[in-house]
DOTI-954804 format. One line per field, with one value per residue (C-alpha): residue number from 1; z, y, x. Coordinates in steps of 0.02 Angstrom, whole numbers, padded with zeros to 5 digits. Example, Ala and Ser with C-alpha at 12.3 -4.5 7.8 and 13.67 -1.06 7.14 Angstrom:
resi	(1 | 2)
zz	(00390 | 00357)
yy	(-00225 | -00053)
xx	(00615 | 00684)
***
This chain:
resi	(1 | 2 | 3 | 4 | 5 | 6 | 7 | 8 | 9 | 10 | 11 | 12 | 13 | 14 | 15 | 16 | 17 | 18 | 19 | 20 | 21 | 22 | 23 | 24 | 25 | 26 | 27 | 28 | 29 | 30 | 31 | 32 | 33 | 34 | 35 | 36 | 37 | 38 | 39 | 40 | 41 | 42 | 43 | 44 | 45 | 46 | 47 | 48 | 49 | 50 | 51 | 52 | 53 | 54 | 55 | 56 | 57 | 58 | 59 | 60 | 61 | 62 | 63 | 64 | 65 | 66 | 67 | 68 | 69 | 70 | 71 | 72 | 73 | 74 | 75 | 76 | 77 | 78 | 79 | 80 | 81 | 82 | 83 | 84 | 85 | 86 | 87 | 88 | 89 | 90 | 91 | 92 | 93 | 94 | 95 | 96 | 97 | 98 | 99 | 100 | 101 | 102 | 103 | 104 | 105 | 106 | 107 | 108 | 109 | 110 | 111 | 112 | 113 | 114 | 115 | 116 | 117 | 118 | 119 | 120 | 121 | 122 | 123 | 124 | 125 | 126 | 127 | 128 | 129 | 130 | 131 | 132 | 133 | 134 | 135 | 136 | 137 | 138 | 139 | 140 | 141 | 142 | 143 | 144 | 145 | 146 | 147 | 148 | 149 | 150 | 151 | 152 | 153 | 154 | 155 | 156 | 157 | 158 | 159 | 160 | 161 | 162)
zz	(00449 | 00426 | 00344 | 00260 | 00112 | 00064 | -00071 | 00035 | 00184 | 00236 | 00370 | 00399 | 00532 | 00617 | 00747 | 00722 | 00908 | 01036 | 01187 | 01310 | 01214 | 01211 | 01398 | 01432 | 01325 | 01447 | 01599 | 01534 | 01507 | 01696 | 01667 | 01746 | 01646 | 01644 | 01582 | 01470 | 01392 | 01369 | 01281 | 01195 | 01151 | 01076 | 00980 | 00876 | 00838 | 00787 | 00647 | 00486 | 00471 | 00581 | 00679 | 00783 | 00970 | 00911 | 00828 | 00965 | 01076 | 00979 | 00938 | 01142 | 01146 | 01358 | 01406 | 01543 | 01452 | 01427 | 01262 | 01382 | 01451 | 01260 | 01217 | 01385 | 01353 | 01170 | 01215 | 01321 | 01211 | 01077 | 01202 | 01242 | 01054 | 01057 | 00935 | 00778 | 00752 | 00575 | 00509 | 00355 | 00321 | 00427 | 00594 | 00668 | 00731 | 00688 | 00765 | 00731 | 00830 | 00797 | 00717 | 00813 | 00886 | 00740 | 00652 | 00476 | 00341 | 00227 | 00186 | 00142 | 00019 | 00085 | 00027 | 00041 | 00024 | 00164 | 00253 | 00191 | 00208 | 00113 | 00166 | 00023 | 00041 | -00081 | -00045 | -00109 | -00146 | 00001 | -00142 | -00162 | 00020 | 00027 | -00133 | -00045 | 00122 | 00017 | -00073 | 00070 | 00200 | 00310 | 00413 | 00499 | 00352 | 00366 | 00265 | 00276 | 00142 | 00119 | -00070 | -00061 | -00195 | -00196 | -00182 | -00270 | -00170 | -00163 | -00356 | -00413 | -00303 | -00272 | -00375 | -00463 | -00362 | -00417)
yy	(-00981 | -00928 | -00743 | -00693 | -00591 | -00411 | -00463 | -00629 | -00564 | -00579 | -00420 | -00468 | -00628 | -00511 | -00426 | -00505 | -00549 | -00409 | -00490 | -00475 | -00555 | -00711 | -00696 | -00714 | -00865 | -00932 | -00888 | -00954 | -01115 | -01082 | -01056 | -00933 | -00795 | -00777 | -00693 | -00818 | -00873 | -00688 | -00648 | -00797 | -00756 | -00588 | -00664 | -00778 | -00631 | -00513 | -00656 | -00690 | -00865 | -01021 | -00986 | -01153 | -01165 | -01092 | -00949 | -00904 | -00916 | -00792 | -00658 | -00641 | -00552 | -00520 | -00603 | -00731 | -00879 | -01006 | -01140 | -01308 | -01157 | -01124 | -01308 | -01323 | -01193 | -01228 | -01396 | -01318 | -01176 | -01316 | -01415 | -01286 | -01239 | -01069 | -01131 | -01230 | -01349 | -01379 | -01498 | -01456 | -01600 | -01546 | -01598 | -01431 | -01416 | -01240 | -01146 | -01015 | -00937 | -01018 | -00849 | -00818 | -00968 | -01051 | -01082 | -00959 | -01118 | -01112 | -01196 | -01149 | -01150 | -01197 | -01173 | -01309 | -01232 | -01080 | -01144 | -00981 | -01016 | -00918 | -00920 | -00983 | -00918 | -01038 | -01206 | -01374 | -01371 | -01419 | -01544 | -01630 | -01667 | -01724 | -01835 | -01914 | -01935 | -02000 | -02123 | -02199 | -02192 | -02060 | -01940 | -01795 | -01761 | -01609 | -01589 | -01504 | -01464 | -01389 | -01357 | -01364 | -01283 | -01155 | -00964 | -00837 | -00790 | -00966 | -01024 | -00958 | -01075 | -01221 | -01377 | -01423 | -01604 | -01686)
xx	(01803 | 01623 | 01636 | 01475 | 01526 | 01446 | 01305 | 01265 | 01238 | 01057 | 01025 | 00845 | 00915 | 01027 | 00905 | 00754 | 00729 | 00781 | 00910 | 00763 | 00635 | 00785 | 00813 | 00633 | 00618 | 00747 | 00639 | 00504 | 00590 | 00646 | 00822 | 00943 | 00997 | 01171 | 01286 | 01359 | 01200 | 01150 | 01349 | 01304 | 01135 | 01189 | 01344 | 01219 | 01085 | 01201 | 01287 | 01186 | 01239 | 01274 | 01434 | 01546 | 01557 | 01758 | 01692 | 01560 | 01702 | 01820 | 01672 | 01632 | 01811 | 01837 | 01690 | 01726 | 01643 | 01764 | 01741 | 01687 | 01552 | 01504 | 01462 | 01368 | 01267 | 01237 | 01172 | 01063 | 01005 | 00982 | 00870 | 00753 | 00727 | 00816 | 00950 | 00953 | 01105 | 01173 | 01307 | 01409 | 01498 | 01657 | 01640 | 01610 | 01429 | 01361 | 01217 | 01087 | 00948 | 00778 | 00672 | 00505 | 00395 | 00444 | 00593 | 00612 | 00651 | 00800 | 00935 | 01125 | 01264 | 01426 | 01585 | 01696 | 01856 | 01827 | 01685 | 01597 | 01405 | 01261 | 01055 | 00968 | 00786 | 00700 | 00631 | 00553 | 00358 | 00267 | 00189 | 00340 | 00365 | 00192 | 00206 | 00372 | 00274 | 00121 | 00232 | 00335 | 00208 | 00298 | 00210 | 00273 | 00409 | 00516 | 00690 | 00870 | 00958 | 01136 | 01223 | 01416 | 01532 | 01668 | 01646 | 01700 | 01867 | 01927 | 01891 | 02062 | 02168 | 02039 | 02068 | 01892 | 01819 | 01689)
***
């Protein structure tokens, strides 16, 4: 389950884009506004970190959005740019909202144990990006990068992997 813990929790991605100003991005893409994609919508900008079609589908409560609705729209919402897709290494696709015109970069530390995942703010050098796309002969370069280990609640009863 993806529970963001007190002194991880990263406030500044929770309303950084106002409900309208996300339903307008879907006019402008000349999509309907439904109700779905706006419960949806509102679900993911009110969550700090990347949430499953599962858990998107449990935080709507009464909303009549079924989960086969969720991954519809999702794809969708990932098409048009609104959403960023992540993998952790679990088969459970997460997404986040995509900050502004462009996406805010950062990465994440997962835990393995609870699925519990933490924004990491920092980042490579831009120099060392360049240096690899320099090297290789690679243009357009960008990067992901995800850190997995075990949190604080579940180091007590995890057994240590390498």
């Amino acid at each position: 389950m993806n529970k963001p813990c007190a002194q991880h929790a990263h406030p500044h991605r929770l309303v950084q884009q106002s409900l309208s100003d996300l339903t307008q991005k879907l006019r402008d893409g000349d999509r309907k506004i439904t109700g779905p994609r706006q419960a949806i919508l509102d679900v993911l900008r009110r969550h700090a970190n990347p949430l499953t079609n599962k858990e998107i589908h449990a935080a709507l409560g009464k909303e009549d959005c079924d989960l086969a609705t969720i991954y519809r729209n999702m794809h969708t919402l990932e098409s048009m740019g609104l959403v960023k897709r992540y993998d952790f290494g679990d088969g459970a696709a997460r997404f986040e909202l995509v900050e502004g015109e462009t996406d805010h970069h950062h990465h994440h530390l997962v835990c393995r144990v609870c699925q519990t995942v933490v924004e990491v703010e920092g980042c490579f050098p831009a120099e060392l990006e360049s240096a690899l796309a320099t090297r290789h002969a690679f243009t357009e370069v960008s990067h992901r990068l995800e850190f997995f280990g075990v949190c604080p609640r579940c180091r007590t009863d995890a057994p240590t992997t390498a």
